[in-house]
C-alpha positions as CSV (number, residue, x, y, z in Angstrom):
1,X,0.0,0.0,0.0
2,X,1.6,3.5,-1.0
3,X,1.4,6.1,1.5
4,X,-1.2,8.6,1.2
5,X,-0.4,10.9,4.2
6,X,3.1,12.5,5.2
7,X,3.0,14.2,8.9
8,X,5.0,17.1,8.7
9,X,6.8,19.2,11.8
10,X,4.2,21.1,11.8
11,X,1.8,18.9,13.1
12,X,-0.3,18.7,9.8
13,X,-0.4,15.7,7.5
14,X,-1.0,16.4,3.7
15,X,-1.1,14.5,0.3
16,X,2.4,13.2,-1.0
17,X,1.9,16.0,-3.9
18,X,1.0,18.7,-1.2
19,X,-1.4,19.8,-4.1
20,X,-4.2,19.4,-1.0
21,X,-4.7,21.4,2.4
22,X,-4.2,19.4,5.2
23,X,-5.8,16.2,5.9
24,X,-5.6,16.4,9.4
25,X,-3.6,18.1,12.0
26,X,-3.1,18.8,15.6
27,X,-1.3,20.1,18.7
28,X,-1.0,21.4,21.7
29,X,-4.3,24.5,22.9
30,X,-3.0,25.4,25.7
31,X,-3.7,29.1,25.7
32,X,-6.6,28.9,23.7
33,X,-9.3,29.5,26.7
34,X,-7.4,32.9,27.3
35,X,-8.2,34.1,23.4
36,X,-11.7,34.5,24.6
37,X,-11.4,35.4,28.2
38,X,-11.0,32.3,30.2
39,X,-8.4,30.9,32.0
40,X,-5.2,29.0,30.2
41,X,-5.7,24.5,30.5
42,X,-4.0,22.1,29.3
43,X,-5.1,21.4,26.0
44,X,-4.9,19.5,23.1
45,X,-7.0,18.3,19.7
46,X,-7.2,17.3,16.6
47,X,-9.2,17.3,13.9
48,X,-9.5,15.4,10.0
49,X,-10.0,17.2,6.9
50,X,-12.9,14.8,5.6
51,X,-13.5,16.8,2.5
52,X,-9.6,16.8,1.7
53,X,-10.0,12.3,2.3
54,X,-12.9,12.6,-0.6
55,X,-11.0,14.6,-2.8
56,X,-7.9,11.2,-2.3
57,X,-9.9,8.6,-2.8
58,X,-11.7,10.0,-6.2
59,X,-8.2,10.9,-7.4
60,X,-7.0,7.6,-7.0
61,X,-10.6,5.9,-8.0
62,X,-10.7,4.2,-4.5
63,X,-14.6,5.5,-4.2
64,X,-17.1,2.7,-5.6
65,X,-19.8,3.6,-7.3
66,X,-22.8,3.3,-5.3
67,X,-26.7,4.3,-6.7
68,X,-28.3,6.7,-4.6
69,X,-31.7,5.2,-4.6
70,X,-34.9,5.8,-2.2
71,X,-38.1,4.0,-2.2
72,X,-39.3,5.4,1.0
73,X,-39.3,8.0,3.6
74,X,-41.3,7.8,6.7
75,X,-42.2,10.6,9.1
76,X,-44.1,11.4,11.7
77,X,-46.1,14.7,11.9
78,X,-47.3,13.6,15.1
79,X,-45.1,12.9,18.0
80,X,-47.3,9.9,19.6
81,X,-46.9,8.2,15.6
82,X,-43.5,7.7,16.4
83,X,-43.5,4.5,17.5
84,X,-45.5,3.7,14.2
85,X,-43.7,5.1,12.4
86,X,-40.5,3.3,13.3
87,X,-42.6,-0.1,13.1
88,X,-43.6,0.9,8.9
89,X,-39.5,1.5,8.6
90,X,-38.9,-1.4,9.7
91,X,-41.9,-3.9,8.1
92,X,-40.6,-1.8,4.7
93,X,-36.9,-2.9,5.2
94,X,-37.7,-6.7,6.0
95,X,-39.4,-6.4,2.7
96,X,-35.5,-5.4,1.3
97,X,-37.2,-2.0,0.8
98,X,-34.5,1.2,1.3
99,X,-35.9,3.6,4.0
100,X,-35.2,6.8,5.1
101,X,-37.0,7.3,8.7
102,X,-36.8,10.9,9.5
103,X,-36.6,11.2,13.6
104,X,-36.4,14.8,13.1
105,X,-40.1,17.0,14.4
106,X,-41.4,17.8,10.9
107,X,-44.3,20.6,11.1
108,X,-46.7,21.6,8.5
């Protein structure tokens, strides 16, 4: 497998080519709290660039091709239905049927 990531000193990793922004970095916030008026912790994160992972993979045709395909969508408008609704999602999907069940409160 070929490398797709190089971490750098920096304490961001980016694409071999570098033609990308990072894919994920990191580091030490210690001081950040004090920014915005709070009082300096210990700190640390890091976060992915999954945009930046997408833009790899399709480069590289590493992303199957997958149909987007719906054949139903079940809601609720009525908060008691819930439990309803959830039992047609899943009679639908023992009938190999693709749902989409929408948990979200829909209104009118």
């Amino acid at each position: 497998m070929r490398m797709l990531l190089q971490k750098t000193a920096d304490s961001k990793g980016f694409d071999r080519e570098g033609k990308l922004r990072a894919i994920c970095g990191g580091g030490r916030y210690d001081h950040l709290l004090s920014t915005f008026g709070g009082d300096d912790i210990p700190a640390c994160g890091f976060g992915f660039g999954d945009v930046v992972i997408i833009e790899l993979l399709k480069e590289r045709q590493h992303i199957p091709e997958v149909p987007l395909e719906l054949e139903n969508i079940v809601c609720s408008l009525d908060p008691d239905l819930q439990g309803a609704a959830a039992t047609v999602a899943t009679l639908l999907r023992g009938k190999s049927q693709c749902v989409d069940w929408v948990l979200e409160k829909q209104t009118t």
